[in-house]
N, C-alpha and C positions, 0 to 999 in steps of 0.2 A: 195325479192324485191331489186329496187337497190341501192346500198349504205347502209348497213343496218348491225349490229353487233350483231343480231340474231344468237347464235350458233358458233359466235368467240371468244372461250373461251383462255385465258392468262394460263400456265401452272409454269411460273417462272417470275420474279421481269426484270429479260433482258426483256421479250419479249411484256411487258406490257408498258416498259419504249422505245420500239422502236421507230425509226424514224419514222414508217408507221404502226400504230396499230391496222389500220383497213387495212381488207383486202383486198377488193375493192384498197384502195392507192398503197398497194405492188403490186398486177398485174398490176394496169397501169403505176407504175413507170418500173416494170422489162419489159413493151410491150411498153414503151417509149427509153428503153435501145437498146432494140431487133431493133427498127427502126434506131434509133440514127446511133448508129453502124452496124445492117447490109444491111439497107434499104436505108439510104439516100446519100449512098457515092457512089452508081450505079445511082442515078437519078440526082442529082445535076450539073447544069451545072455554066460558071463563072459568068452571071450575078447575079446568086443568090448567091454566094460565094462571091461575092466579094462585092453587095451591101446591105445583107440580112445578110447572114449567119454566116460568120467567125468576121466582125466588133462585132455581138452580142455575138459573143461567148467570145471574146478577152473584150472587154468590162463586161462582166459578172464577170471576173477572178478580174478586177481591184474594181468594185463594191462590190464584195463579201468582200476585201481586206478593204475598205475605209470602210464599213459595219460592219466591225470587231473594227473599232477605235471607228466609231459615236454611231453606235448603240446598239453594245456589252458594251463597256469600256465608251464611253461618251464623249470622247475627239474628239474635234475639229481640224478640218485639214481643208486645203484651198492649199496645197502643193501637190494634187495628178499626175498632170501634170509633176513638177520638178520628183517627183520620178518613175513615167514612163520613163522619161528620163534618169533616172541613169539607169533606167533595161537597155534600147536601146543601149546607150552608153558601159554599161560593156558588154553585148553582142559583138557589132562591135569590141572592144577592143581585146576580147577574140576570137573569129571567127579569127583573122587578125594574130594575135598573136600565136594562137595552131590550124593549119588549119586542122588537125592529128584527134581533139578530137571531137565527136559526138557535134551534134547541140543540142542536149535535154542535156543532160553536161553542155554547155556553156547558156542555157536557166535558170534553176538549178541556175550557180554559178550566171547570174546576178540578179536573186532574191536573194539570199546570201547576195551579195554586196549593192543591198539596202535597205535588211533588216540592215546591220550595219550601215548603211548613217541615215533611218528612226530612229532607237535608239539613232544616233547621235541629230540628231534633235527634237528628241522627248521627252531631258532630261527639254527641260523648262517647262513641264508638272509638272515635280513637284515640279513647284515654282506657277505656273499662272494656268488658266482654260478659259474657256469661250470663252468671247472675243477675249481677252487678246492672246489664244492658238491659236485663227486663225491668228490673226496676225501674231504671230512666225512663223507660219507654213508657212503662206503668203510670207513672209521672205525669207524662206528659199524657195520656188515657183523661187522666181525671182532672188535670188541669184544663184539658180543651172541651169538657162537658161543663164544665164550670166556668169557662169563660162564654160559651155559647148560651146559658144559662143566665149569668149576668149582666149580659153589656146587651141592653134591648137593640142596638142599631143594627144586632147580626138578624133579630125578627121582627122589623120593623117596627118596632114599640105597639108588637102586638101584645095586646089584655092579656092573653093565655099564654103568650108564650109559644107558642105553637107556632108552624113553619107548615105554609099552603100550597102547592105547587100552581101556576097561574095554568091556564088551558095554551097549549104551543099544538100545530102541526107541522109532519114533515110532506110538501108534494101534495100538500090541501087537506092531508088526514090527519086529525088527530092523534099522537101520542100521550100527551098528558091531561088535566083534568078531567070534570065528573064522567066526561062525555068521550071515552075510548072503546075503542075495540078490542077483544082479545087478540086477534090476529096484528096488532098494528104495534101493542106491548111487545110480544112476540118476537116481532121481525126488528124494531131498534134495537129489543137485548144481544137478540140472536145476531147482528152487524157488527157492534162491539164487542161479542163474544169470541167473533169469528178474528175478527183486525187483533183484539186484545192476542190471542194463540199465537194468531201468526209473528206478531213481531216478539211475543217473550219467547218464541221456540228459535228465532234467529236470534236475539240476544243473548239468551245461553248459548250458544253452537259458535258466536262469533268471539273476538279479539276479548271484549270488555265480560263475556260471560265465564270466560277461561281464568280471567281478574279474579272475577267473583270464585271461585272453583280454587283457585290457589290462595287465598286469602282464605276460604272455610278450609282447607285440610290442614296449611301451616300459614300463617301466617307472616312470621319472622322468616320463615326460607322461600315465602312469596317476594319480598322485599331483597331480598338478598340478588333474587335472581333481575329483580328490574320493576318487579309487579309492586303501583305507588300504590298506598293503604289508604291514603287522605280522599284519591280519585275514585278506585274501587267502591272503598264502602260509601260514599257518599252518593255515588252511583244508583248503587241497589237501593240506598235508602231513597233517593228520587225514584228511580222506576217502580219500585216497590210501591210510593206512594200514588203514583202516578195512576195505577192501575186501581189501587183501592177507591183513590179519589174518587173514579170513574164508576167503578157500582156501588160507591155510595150516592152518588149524584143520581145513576138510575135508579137506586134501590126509594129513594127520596119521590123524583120527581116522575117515573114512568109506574114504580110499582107501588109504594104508601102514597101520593097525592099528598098527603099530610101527616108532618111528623113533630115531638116535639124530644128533644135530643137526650135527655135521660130515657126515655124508654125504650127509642129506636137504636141509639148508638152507644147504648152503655155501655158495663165491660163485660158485661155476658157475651155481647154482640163479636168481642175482641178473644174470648176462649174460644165461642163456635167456629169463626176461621178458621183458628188456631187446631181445634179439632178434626177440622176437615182437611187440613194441609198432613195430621199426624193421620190420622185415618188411610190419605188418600196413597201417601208415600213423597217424602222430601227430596228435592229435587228432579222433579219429574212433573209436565207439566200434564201431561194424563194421570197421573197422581193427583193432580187439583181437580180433573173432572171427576173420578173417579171417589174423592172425597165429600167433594160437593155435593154429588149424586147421591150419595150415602147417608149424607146428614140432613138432607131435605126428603128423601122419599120413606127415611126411617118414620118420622114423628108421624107422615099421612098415613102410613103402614099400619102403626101401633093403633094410631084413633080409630080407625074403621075396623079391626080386630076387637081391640079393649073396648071400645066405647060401642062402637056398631055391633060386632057380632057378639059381644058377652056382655055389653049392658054393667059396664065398671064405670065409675062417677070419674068425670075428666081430670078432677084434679088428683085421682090416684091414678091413672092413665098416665098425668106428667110426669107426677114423681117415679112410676114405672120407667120409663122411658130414660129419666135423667140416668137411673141406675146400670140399665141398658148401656149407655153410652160409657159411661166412668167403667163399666167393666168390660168393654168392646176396647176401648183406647189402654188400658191397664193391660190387654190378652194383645195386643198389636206392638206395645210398647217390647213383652216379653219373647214373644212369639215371632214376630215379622215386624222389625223397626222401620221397614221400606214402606209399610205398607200395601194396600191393595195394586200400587204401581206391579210391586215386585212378586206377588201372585198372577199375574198377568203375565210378566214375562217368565216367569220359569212353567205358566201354563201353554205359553207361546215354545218354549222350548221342546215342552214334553211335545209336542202336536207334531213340533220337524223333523222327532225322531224318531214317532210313531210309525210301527209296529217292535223299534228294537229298543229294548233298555234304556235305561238311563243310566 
């Protein structure tokens, strides 16, 4: 029958403790792989690339990222905007700079760069929490658009201000400037989409994610038992940034071509994360797709109902939409604080016990 662990027996302690225990989940995740990559980069064309596709992919990277602070470790961030913008910015810096060295390179190092900016920022953690921690972070939101803003040497002492992505390929094809393909956007988000899961889902699961795990639930009886506060949270705040840096760098240089950092990485840009982590369910890194999903295919949803089939003017379509969301996140907050993670799994549950009660 289907969905069912009749006759799927564990033989070792690894394979009991897998990511996909049942085996039902391993085929559809290995025939979701199989599509992913060899099925959807022949059919995909731009509009769905560019209003569908790749924003949720790129968006995914940054959620998983902020998902690793709120909902692994416990710490509060309200900064995810600014340090999108440090990824963007050390990108263009280095792209301009070493025009020689691979774009997944310069991708890489400005996650690097703001995984050290995020540790930077992340030392008032342990003095504050809470509130108290969004604020800082908040801080630092507004400080790093304001510094990117003012110090021309971050956009070459360009007139506008603005920030261009140069033309890079990987393997002779184009990924960035005028001259890309939908399929080529596609397949770099979808590689770091892919690398980015895999190592936050061993990083939770392993030694330093159990850190993170005992410092969110207590953390004076994290300490007590061995677990350091200083390495922990400093931690998350590098990975955390590490992985934001990273779709903001593609969100910059494979998906906008061109950005100028109040509009692209403001603090709106730092709620929507923010929403999509609360949305998708905390701590769970299918919770971050799951969120992401939801917060990018909502807005295309509304436009082509509101705007396309009833003919409502777009900017009463937005403010619809914003209202949508503040009462979706308000009915999630009350209703299911897990998120759409934790409808998933208790939809998972009901399925294994299916035909007998619950």
């Amino acid at each position: 029958m289907l969905y069912r662990e009749a006759g799927d027996f564990k033989t070792s302690y690894a394979k009991d403790n897998q990511t996909f225990p049942i085996k039902f989940d391993r085929v559809a995740y290995y025939i979701l792989l199989v599509v992913a990559f060899g099925v959807v980069p022949f059919i995909i064309n731009d509009y769905w690339a560019n209003a569908v596709i790749v924003p949720f992919l790129i968006y995914a990277i940054a959620t998983i990222g902020l998902n690793i602070l709120i909902g692994y470790c416990g710490q509060l961030s309200l900064g995810t905007g600014g340090f999108m913008a440090v990824g963007a910015f050390a990108s263009y810096k280095l792209m301009t700079a070493f025009p020689e060295v691979s774009i997944i390179i310069h991708i890489l190092l400005a996650g690097g760069i703001t995984a050290l900016v995020g540790m930077a920022f992340g030392l008032p953690s342990l003095r504050i929490k809470g509130f108290y921690l969004a604020v800082a972070t908040l801080a630092a939101q507004f400080f790093l658009v304001w510094l990117f803003n003012r110090v021309p040497w971050f956009y070459n002492n360009s007139a506008s201000g603005q920030i261009s992505a140069p033309e890079r390929s990987v393997f002779g094809i184009n990924v960035t400037g005028p001259h890309v393909d939908a399929w080529a956007q596609y397949m770099i988000c979808l590689v770091f989409v892919f690398a980015s899961a895999w190592l936050a889902r061993n990083l939770t699961r392993g030694t330093m994610g159990r850190s993170w795990m005992a410092i969110r639930d207590m953390d004076i009886a994290a300490e007590i038992i061995g677990v350091n506060p200083l390495k922990a949270k400093l931690t998350a705040f590098g990975v955390s940034s590490f992985f934001i840096g990273i779709a903001g760098a593609l969100l910059f240089t494979v998906y906008l071509g061109a950005a100028e950092v109040g509009e692209a990485f403001g603090i709106s840009k730092s709620f929507l994360v923010l929403f999509m982590v609360i949305i998708g369910g905390l701590g769970s890194i299918f919770g971050s797709f799951a969120g992401a999903a939801f917060m990018v295919l909502l807005p295309v949803l509304l436009k082509n109902i509101l705007v396309g089939a009833l003919n409502w003017p777009t900017d009463l379509a937005a403010h619809f939409q914003l209202l949508i969301v503040g009462a979706l996140i308000i009915a999630f907050l009350i209703l299911e604080p897990h998120g759409l993670a934790q409808l998933w799994r208790v939809a998972k549950e009901k399925l294994r016990l299916w035909p007998f009660p619950h």
